[in-house]
C-alpha positions as a Python dict, from the first residue, in 0.01 Angstrom:
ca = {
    (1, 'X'): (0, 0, 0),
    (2, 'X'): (-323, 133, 194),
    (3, 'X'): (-568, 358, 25),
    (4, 'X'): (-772, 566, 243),
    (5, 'X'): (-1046, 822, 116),
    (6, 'X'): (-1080, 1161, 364),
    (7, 'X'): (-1395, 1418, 359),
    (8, 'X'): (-1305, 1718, 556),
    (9, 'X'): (-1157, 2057, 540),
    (10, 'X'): (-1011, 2193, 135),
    (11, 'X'): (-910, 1832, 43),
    (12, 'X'): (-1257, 1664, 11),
    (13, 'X'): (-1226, 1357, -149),
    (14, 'X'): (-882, 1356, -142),
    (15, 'X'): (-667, 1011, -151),
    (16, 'X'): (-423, 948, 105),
    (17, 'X'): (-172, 667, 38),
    (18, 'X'): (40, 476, 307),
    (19, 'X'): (315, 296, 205),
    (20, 'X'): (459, 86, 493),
    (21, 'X'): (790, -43, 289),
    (22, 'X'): (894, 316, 234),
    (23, 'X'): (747, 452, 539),
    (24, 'X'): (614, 746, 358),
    (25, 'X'): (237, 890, 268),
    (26, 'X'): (153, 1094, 14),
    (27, 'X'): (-149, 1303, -39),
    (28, 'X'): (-322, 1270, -414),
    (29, 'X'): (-604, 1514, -497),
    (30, 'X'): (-829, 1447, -736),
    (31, 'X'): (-836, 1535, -1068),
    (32, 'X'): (-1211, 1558, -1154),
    (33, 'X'): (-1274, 1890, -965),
    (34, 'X'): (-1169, 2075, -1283),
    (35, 'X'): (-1412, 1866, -1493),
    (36, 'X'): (-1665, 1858, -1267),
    (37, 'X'): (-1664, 2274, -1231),
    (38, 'X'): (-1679, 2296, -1594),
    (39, 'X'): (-1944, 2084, -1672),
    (40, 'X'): (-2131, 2272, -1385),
    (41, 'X'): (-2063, 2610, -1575),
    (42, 'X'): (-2139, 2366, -1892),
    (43, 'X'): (-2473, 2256, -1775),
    (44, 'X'): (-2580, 2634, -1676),
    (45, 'X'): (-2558, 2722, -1997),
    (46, 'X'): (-2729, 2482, -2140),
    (47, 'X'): (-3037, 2559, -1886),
    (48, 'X'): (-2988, 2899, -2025),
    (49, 'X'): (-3026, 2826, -2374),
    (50, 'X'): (-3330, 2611, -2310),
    (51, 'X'): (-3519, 2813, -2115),
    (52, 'X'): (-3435, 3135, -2368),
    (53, 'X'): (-3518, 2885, -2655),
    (54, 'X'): (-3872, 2812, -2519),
    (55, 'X'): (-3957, 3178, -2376),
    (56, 'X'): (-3844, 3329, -2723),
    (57, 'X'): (-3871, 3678, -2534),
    (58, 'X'): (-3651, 3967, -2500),
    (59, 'X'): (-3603, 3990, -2149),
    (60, 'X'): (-3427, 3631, -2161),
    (61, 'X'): (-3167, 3682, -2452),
    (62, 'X'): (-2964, 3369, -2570),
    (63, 'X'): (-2618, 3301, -2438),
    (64, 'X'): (-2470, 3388, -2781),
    (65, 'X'): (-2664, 3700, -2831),
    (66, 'X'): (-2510, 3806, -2419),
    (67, 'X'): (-2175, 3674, -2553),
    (68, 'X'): (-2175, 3908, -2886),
    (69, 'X'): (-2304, 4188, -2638),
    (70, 'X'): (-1935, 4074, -2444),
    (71, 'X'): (-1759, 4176, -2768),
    (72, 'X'): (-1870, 4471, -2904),
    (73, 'X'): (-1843, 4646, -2506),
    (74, 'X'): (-1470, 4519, -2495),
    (75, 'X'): (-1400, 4570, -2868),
    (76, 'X'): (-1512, 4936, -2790),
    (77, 'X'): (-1322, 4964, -2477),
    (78, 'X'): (-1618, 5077, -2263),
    (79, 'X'): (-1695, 4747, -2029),
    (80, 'X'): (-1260, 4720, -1994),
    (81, 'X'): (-1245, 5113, -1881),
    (82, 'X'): (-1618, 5110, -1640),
    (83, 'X'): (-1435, 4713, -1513),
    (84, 'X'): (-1115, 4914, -1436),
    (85, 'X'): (-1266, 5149, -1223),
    (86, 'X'): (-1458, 4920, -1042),
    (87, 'X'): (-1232, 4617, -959),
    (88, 'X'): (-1001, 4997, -805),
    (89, 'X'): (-1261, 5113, -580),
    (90, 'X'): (-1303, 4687, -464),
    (91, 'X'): (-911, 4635, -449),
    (92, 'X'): (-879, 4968, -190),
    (93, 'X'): (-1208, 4877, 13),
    (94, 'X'): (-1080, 4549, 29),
    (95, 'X'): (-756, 4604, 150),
    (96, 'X'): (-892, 4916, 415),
    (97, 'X'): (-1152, 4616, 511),
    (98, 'X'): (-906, 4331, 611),
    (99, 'X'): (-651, 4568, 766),
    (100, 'X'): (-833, 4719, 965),
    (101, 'X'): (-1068, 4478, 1067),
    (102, 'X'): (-814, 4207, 1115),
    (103, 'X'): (-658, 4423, 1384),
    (104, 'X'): (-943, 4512, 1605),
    (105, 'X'): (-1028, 4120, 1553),
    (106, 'X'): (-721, 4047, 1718),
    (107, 'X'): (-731, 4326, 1970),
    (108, 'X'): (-1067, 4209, 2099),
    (109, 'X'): (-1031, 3857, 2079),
    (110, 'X'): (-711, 3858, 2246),
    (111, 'X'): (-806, 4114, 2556),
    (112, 'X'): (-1136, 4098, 2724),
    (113, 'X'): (-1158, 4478, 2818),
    (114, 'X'): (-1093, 4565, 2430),
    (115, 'X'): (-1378, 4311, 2336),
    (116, 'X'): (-1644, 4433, 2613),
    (117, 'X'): (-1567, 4821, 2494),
    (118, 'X'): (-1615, 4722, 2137),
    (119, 'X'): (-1847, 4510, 2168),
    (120, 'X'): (-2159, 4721, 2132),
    (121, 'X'): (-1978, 4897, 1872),
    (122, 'X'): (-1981, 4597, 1648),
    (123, 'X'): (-2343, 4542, 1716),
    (124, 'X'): (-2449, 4840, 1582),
    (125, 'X'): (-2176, 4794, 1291),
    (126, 'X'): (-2372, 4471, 1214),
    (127, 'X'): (-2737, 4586, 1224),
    (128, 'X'): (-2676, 4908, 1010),
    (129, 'X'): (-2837, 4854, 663),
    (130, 'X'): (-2545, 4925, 359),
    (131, 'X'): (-2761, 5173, 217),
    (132, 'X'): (-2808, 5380, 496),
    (133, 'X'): (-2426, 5384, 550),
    (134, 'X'): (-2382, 5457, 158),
    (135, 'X'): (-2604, 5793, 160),
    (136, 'X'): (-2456, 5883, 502),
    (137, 'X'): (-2109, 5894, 305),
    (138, 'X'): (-2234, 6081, -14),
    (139, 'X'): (-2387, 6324, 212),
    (140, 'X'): (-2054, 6371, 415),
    (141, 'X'): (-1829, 6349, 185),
    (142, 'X'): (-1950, 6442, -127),
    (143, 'X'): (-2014, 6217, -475),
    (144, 'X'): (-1676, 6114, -467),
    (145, 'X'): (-1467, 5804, -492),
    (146, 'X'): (-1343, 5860, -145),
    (147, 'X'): (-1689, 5863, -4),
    (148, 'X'): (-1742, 5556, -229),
    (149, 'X'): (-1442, 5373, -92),
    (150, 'X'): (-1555, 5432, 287),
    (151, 'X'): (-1885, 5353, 280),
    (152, 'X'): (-1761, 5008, 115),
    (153, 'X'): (-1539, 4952, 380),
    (154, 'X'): (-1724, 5050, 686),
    (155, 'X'): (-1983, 4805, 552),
    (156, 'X'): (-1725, 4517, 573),
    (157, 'X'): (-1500, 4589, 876),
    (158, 'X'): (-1773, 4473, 1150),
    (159, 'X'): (-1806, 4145, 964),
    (160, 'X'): (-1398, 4076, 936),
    (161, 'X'): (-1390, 4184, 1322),
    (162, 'X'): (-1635, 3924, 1369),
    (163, 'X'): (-1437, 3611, 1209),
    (164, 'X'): (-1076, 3760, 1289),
    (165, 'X'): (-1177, 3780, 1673),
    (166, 'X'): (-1359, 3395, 1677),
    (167, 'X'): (-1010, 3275, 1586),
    (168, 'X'): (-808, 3493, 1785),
    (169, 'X'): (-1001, 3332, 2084),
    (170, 'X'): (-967, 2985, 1952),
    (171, 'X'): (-537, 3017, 1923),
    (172, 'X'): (-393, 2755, 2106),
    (173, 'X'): (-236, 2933, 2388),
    (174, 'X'): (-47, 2638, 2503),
    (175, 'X'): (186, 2675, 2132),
    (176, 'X'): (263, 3086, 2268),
    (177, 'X'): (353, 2954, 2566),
    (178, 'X'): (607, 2688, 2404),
    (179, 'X'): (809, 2977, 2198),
    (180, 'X'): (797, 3211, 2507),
    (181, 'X'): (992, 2915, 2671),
    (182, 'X'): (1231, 2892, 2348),
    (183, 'X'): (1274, 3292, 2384),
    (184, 'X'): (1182, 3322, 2034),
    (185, 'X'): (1147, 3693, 1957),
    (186, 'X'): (819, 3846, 1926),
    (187, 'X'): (834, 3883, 1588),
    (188, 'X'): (902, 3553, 1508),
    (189, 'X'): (641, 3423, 1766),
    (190, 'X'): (341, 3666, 1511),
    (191, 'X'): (506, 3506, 1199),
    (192, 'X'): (544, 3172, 1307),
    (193, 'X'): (337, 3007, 1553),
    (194, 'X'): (10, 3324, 1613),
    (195, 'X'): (-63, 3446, 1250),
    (196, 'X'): (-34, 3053, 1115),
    (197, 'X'): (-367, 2948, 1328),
    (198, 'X'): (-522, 3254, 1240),
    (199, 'X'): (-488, 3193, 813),
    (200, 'X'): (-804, 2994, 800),
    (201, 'X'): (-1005, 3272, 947),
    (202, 'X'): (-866, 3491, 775),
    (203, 'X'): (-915, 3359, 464),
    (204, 'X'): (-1287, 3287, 535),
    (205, 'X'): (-1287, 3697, 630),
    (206, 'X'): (-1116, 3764, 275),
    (207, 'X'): (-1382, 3513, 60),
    (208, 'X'): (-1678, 3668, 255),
    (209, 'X'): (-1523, 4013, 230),
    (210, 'X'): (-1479, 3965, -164),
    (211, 'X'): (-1835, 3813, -215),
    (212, 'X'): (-2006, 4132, -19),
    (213, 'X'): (-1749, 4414, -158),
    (214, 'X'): (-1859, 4321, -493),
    (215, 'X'): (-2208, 4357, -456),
    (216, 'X'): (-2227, 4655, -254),
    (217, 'X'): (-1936, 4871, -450),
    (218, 'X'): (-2184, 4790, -747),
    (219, 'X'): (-2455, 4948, -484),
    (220, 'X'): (-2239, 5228, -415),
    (221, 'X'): (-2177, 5307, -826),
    (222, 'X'): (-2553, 5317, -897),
    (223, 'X'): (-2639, 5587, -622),
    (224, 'X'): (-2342, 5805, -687),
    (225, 'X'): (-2092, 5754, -899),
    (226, 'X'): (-2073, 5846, -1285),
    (227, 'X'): (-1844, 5572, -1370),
    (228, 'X'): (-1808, 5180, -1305),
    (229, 'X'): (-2018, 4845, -1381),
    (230, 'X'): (-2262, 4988, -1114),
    (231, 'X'): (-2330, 5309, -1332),
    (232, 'X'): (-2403, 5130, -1612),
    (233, 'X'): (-2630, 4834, -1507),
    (234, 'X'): (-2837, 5163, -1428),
    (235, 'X'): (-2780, 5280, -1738),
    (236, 'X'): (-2884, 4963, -1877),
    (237, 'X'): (-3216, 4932, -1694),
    (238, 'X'): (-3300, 5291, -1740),
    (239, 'X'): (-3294, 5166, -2144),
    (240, 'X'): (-3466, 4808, -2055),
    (241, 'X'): (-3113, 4681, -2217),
    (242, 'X'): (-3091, 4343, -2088),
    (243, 'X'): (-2840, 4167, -2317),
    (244, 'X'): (-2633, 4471, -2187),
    (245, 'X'): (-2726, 4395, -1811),
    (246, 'X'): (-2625, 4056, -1874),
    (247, 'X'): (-2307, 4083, -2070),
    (248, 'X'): (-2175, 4328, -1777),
    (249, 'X'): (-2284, 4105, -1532),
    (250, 'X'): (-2215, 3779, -1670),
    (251, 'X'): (-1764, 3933, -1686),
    (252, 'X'): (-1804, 4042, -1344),
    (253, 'X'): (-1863, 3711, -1247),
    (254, 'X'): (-1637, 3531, -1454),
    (255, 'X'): (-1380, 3777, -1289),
    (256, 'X'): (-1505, 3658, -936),
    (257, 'X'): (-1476, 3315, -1020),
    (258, 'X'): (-1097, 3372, -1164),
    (259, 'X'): (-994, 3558, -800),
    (260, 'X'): (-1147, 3279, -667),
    (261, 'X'): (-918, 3022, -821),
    (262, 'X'): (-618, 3190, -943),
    (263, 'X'): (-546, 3361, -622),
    (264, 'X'): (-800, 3245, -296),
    (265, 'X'): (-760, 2867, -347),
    (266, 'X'): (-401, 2862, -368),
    (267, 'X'): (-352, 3098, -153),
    (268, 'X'): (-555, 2909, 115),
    (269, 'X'): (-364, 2542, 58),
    (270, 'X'): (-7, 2790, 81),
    (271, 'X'): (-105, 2910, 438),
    (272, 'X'): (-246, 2606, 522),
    (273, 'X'): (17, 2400, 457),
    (274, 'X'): (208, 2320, 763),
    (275, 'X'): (-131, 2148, 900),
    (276, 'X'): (-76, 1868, 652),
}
């Protein structure tokens, strides 16, 4: 049996086996990454306790003072109704976002004409500050979800364009030629041999998309809207509440850091899985 230890791509520091007699290798993750995130989250806290411990001041409350904060917002159902609304408006941007940005991706990395027409486009998609694109919306559309929802979306579409086009361009042409030889269908040529080298970048798009959605839907909340964990960190500040600030904050990123591995990671070794 041969041991050997690999360090690239999702499976850092993962063990792959050989086994001559049987022919076969087996790939064993392991099992400290669990352990090792929670005693990350495990020593935060503690830095937070000490330094809250040693400032004794109200604008650094202690974990368990945040934590009771936690409770009474969900025991009266206010933080579960303003998360609702929120984690709506991010789940429609989102999804407007990667659709639509995945296709003009593939449009421009695919044909030159479509990326030299765009091009400038994206440029000037890139280089336009959120905020400006967030009052431009209010003022067009009116203090409205819808103008909320757009103004989260154009934000994120030049940046999915960006990643969804580098791997368009970086599809191994030589594989599309293999299934046009096979006559595979078209449809079958997308599912199975285009859209499969694209999943990395696409996933990549979807973290990045997620980790700039959230902050600028909060963004969008503040400015305009009367609901949502936006409207009431203002609400917060406004009262110099910062157990409140930090309870609302401290679920929202709990939340991002369930997505993350309830639904990105395993998402991301599923599509992936035909490279191993």
């Amino acid at each position: 049996m041969q041991t050997v230890s690999t360090r690239s791509g999702a499976n850092d520091g993962a063990v792959l086996r050989l086994s001559p007699r049987r022919g076969a290798v087996t790939l064993r993750l392991p099992r400290s990454d669990a352990m090792l995130r929670m005693l990350s989250l495990l020593a935060f806290l503690a830095a937070w306790q000490l330094a809250a411990a040693v400032l004794q001041s109200s604008a650094l409350p202690a974990p368990a003072t945040v934590f009771g904060r936690v409770v009474d917002e969900t025991v009266s159902l206010a933080l579960p109704a303003h998360l609702g609304i929120t984690l709506m408006r991010v789940a429609v941007s989102f999804a407007l976002a990667m659709g639509i940005g995945t296709a003009i991706g593939i449009a421009m990395g695919r044909w030159r004409s479509v990326d030299v027409l765009l091009d400038g486009w994206l440029v000037l998609g890139l280089n336009i500050p959120a905020l400006v694109t967030i009052i431009l919306c209010y003022v067009w559309f009116g203090l409205s979800d819808t103008a909320a929802v757009v103004a989260v979306a154009v934000n994120k579409i030049p940046t999915v364009i960006v990643t969804v086009r580098e791997g368009a361009r970086a599809v191994d042409r030589r594989l599309l030629q293999v299934a046009q030889a096979y006559r595979l269908p078209r449809w079958q040529t997308l599912v199975r041999v285009y859209l499969p080298q694209l999943y990395p970048w696409l996933i990549a798009a979807a973290r990045s998309g997620l980790s700039l959605i959230w902050k600028i839907v909060l963004v969008v909340e503040l400015l305009g809207r009367s609901d949502g964990i936006g409207f009431q960190l203002n609400m917060f500040f406004q009262f110099f509440d910062i157990a409140g600030i930090l309870a609302y904050t401290l679920v929202f990123a709990a939340l991002v850091l369930l997505v993350e591995a309830v639904a990105l990671r395993p998402l991301e070794r599923r599509l992936n899985r035909w490279r191993s």
